[in-house]
C-alpha positions as CSV (number, residue, x, y, z in Angstrom):
1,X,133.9,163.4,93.2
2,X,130.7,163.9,95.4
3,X,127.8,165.6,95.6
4,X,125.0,165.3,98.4
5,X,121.4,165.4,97.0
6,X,118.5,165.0,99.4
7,X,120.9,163.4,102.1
8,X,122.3,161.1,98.8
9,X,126.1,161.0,97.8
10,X,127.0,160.0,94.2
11,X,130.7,159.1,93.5
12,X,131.4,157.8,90.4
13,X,135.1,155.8,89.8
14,X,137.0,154.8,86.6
15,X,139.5,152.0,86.8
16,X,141.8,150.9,84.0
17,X,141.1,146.6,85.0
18,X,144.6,145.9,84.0
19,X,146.8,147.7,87.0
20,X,143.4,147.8,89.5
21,X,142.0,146.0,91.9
22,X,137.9,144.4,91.3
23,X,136.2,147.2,92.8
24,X,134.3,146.6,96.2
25,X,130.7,145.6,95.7
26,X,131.1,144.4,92.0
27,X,130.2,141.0,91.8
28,X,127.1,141.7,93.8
29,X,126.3,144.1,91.3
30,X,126.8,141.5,88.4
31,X,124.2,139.4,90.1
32,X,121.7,141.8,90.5
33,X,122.1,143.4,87.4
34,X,122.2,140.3,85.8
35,X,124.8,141.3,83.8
36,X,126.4,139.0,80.7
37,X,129.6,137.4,81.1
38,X,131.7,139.6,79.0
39,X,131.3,142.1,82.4
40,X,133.3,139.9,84.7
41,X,136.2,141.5,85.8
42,X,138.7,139.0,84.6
43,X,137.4,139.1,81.2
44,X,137.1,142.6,81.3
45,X,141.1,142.2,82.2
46,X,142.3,140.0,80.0
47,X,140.7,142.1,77.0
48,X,142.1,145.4,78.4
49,X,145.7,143.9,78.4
50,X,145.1,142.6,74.6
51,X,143.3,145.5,73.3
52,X,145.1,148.6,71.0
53,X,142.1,151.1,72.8
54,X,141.9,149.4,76.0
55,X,138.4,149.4,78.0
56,X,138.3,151.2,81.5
57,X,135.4,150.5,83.7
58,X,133.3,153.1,85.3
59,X,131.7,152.4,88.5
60,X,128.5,154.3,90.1
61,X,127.7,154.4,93.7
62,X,124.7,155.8,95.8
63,X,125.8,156.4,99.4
64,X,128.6,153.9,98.4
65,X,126.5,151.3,96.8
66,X,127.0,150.2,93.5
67,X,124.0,151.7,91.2
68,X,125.5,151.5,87.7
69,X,128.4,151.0,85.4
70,X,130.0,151.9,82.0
71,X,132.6,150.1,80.0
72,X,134.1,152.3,77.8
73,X,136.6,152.1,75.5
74,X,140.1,154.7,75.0
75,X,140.5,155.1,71.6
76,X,143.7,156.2,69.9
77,X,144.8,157.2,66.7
78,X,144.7,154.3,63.8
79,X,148.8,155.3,64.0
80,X,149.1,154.1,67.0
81,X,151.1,150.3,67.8
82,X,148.9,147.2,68.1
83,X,148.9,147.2,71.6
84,X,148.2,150.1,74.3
85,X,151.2,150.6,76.7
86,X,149.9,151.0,80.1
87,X,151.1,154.8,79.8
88,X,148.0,155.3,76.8
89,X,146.0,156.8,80.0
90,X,149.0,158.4,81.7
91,X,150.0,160.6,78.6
92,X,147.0,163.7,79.5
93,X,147.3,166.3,76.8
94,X,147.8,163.3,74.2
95,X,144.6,163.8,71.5
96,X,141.6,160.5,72.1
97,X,138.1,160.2,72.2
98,X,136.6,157.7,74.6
99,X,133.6,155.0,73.6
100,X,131.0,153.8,75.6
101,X,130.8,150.7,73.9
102,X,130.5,146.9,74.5
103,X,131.6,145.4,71.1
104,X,132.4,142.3,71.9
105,X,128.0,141.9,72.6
106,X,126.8,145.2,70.0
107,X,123.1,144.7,70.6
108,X,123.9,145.4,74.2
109,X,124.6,148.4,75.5
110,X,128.2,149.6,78.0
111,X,126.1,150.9,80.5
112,X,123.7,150.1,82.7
113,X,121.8,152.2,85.9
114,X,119.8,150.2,89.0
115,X,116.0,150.6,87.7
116,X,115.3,152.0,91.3
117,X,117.7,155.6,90.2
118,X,114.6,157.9,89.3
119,X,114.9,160.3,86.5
120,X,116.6,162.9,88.4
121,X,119.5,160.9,89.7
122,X,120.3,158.6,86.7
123,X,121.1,162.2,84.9
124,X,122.9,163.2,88.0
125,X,125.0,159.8,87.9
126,X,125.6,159.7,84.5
127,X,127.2,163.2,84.8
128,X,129.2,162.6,87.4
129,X,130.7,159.6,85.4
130,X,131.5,161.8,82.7
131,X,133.1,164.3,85.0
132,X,135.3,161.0,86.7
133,X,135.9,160.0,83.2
134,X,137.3,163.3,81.9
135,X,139.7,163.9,84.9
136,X,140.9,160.3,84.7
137,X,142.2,160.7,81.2
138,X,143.0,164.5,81.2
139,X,142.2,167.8,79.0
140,X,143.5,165.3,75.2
141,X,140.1,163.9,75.6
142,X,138.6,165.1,72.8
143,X,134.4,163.5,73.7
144,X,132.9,161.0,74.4
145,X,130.1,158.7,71.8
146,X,127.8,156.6,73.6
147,X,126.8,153.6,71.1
148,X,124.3,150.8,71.6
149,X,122.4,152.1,74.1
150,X,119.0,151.0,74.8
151,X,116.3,153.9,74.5
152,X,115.4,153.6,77.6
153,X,118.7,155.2,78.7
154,X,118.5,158.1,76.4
155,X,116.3,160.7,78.9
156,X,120.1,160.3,81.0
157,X,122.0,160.7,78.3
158,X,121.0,164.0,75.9
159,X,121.1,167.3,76.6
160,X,122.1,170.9,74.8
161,X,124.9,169.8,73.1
162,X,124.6,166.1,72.7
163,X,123.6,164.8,69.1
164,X,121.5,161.4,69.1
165,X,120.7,159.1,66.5
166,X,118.5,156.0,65.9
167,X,121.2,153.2,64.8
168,X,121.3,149.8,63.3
169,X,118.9,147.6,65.8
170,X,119.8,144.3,67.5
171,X,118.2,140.9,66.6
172,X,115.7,139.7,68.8
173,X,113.7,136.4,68.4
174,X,110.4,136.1,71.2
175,X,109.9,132.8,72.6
176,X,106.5,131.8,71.3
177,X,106.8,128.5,70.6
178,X,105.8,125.1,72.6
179,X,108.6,123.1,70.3
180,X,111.3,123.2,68.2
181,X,109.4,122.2,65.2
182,X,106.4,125.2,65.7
183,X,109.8,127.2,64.9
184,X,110.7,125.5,61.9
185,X,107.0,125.7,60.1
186,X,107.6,129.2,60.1
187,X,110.9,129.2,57.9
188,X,111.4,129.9,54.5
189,X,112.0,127.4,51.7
190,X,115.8,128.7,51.8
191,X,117.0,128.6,55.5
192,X,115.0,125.2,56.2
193,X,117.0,123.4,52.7
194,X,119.9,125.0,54.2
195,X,119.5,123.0,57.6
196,X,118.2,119.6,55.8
197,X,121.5,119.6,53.5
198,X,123.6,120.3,56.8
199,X,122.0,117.5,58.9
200,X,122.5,115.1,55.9
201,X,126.0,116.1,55.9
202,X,127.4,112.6,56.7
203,X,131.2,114.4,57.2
204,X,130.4,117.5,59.5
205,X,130.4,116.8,63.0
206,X,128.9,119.2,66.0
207,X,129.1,119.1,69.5
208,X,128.3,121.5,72.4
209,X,128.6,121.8,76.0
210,X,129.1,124.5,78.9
211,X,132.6,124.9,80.3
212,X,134.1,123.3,77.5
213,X,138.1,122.4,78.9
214,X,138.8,120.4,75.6
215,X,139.1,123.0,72.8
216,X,142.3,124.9,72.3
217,X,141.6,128.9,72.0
218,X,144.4,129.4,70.0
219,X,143.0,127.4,67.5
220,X,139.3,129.1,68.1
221,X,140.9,132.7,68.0
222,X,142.8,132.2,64.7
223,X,139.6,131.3,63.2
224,X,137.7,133.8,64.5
225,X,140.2,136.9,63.7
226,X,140.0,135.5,59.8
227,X,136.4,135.3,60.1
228,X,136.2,139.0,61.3
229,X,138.6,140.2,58.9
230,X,136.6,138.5,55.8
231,X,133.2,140.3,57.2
232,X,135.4,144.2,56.9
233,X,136.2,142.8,53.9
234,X,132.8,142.1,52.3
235,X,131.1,145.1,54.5
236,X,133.8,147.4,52.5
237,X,134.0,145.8,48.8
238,X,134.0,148.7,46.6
239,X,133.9,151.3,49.2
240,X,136.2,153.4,51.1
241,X,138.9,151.7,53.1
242,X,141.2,153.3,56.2
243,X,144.3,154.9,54.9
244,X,145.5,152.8,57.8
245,X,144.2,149.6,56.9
246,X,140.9,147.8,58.0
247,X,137.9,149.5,58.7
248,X,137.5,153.2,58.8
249,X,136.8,154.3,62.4
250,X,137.1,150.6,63.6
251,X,138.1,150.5,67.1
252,X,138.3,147.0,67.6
253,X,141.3,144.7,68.8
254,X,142.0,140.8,67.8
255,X,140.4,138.7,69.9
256,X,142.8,136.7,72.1
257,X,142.8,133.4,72.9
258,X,142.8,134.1,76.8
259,X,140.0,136.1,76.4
260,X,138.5,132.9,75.2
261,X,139.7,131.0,77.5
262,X,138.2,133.1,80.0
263,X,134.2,132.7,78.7
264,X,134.3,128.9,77.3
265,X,135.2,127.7,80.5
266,X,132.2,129.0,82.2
267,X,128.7,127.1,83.0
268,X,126.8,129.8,81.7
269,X,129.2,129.9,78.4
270,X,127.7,126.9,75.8
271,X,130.0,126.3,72.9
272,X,129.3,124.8,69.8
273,X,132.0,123.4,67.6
274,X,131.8,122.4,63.8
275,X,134.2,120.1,62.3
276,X,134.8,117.4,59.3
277,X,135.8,113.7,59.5
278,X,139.4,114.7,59.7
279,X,138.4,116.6,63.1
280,X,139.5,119.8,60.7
281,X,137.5,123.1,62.8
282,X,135.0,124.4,60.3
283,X,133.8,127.0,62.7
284,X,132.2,127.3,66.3
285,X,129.9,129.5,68.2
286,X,129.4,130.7,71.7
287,X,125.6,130.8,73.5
288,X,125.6,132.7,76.7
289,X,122.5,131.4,78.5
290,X,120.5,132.9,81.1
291,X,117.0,132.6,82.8
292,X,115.9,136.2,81.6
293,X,117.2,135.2,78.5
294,X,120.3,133.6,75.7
295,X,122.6,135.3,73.4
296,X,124.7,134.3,70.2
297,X,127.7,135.7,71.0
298,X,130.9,134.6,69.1
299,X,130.6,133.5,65.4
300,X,133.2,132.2,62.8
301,X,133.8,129.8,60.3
302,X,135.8,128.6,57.5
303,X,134.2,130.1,53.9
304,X,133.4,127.4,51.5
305,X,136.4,128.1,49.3
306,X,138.7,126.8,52.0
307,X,136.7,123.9,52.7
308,X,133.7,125.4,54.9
309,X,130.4,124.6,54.6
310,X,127.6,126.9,53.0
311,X,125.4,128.7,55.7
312,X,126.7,126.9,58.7
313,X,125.6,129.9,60.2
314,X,121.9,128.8,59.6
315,X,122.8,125.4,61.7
316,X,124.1,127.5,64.8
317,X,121.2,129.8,65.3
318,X,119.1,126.9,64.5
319,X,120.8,125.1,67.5
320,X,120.3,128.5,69.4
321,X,116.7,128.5,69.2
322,X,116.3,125.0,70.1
323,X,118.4,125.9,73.2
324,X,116.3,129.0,74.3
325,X,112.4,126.6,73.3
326,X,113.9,123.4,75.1
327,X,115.6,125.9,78.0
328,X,111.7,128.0,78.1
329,X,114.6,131.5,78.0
330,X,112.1,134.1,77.0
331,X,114.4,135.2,73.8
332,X,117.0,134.9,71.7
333,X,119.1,138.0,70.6
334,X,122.2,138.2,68.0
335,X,123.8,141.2,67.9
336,X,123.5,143.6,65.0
337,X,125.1,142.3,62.2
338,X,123.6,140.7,59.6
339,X,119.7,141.1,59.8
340,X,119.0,140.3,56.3
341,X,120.0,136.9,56.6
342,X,118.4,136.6,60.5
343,X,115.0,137.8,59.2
344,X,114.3,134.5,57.6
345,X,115.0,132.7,60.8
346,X,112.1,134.3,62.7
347,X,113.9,137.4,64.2
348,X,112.8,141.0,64.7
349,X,114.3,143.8,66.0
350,X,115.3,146.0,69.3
351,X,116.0,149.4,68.8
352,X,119.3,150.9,69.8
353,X,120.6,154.5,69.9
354,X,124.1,156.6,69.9
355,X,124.4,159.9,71.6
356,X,128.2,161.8,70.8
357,X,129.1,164.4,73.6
358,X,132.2,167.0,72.9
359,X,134.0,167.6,75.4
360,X,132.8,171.0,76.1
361,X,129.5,169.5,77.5
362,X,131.1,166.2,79.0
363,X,129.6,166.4,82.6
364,X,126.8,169.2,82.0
């Protein structure tokens, strides 16, 4: 699909990463892009092949150059089996909606355009990924809901037709401090008992490190699937549940452990583990760290009932923080869940928006 535009060519390609080749030019791209680890495309592999709506990857060129990029997921109905079979993309008149969404890092968004596209040709682009997108999964593709993007990408994205909405903002905590302790003053009486009974904890262990080869991601997934399951639980106590179980329109998969065996390995991956004297895992987080910038990523731990510690949570974004003052990273995000209990710890937020498209307008 091209289209030649004062002497430019746009051609926009969607690849399914489990059956395709890493398309040409794309680790370049990740470098200059500086995109997060969760857009390597191994990662973005190994989630595919584990996932019940399986992520394809969109790819933007300018005269053959890569200029932007959506991960987006194929979402089936909550009938459907576990896992997708690789025919989920072949089966054309079969009724899905598609999701621009990176939820494995929600206050980020699944796109991103070179900042050098003027107005003009990020709409253009961003058109001719919707048209690439609707002939690669055929006339069952019912629209198409762009979630967590940054405002910034909005002029690309609306149009006659298209319905956006402000949604729940990402956590976002400045770097303005010289020390660790010029972030501490500032806490409330709660968050900063929290971390003093913690650090007197004789029994709970921690330990951290980049490329971490001595943890065993079974062990971390288990944990973290419970943990997510718990959170749909509380987010839905005395409210409306799926007929189908879990979350109503949740189109999240497990996490698998060679997913996260994928991102702990690497040096720009830090992961903090939590345990007792027994060496019993009481939960663990993942940092991703960058010069523009760190990341909370993964979260999970054991709830007090089963032997977990109260706000351990409190402890991990305290260790955060001390990574992005002692680092000099000019901030500190952490997702969108959970602001009322980050607001105590210093952070503000970052807006995001969600434009739907129906099909009818996909491309126009």
């Amino acid at each position: 699909m091209k289209v030649a535009a004062r002497n430019t060519v746009f051609e926009a390609e969607v690849l399914d990463p489990r059956t395709a080749a890493e398309p040409e030019g794309w680790s370049g791209f990740q470098r200059r892009a500086k995109l997060w680890p969760v857009w390597e495309y191994d990662v973005l592999r190994r989630e595919a092949w584990m996932a019940k709506n399986p992520a394809v990857l969109a790819v933007l060129r300018r005269n053959g150059t890569i200029v932007g990029a959506f991960t987006v997921m194929v979402c089936r109905s909550w009938r459907a089996g576990d896992f997708a079979p690789l025919s989920v993309l072949g089966g054309r008149f079969r009724p899905r909606w598609a999701e621009a969404y990176l939820w494995q890092l929600s206050g980020y968004p699944a796109g991103v355009l070179d900042e050098r596209l003027d107005e003009a040709e990020r709409r253009e682009v961003v058109r001719r990924f919707e048209r690439a997108l609707c002939a690669h999964l055929g006339p069952g593709l019912l629209g198409l809901i762009y979630r967590a993007m940054n405002p910034e990408l909005l002029p690309a994205l609306e149009g006659r037709g298209r319905m956006s909405r402000e949604i729940d903002p990402a956590a976002v905590l400045i770097n303005e401090y010289s020390t660790v302790d010029d972030w501490e003053r500032v806490l409330g009486d709660e968050p900063r008992k929290t971390l003093h009974e913690l650090r007197e904890d004789g029994d709970l262990r921690t330990e951290a490190a980049t490329a971490r080869r001595d943890l065993d991601c079974h062990e971390l997934a288990v944990l973290l699937n419970a943990h997510r399951s718990r959170q749909d639980d509380r987010a839905w106590a005395g409210g409306q549940r799926s007929r189908f179980g879990g979350l109503h329109m949740d189109t999240r998969s497990p996490i698998a452990p060679s997913y996260l065996d994928a991102l702990i390995r690497r040096p720009d991956v830090v992961t903090r583990t939590y345990r007792d004297g027994s060496g019993r895992l009481l939960g663990f987080g993942t940092l991703f760290d960058a010069d523009d910038g760190c990341a909370l990523h993964q979260w999970a731990a054991l709830p007090s009932a089963a032997g977990g510690r109260k706000g351990l949570y409190v402890d991990f974004y305290a260790r955060g923080v001390e990574h992005m003052i002692t680092h000099r990273r000019p901030e500190l995000t952490a997702g969108r869940a959970m602001l009322e209990n980050k607001t105590p710890l210093g952070f503000g937020t970052r807006s995001l928006v969600s434009v739907a498209v129906p099909r009818p307008v996909l491309g126009r």
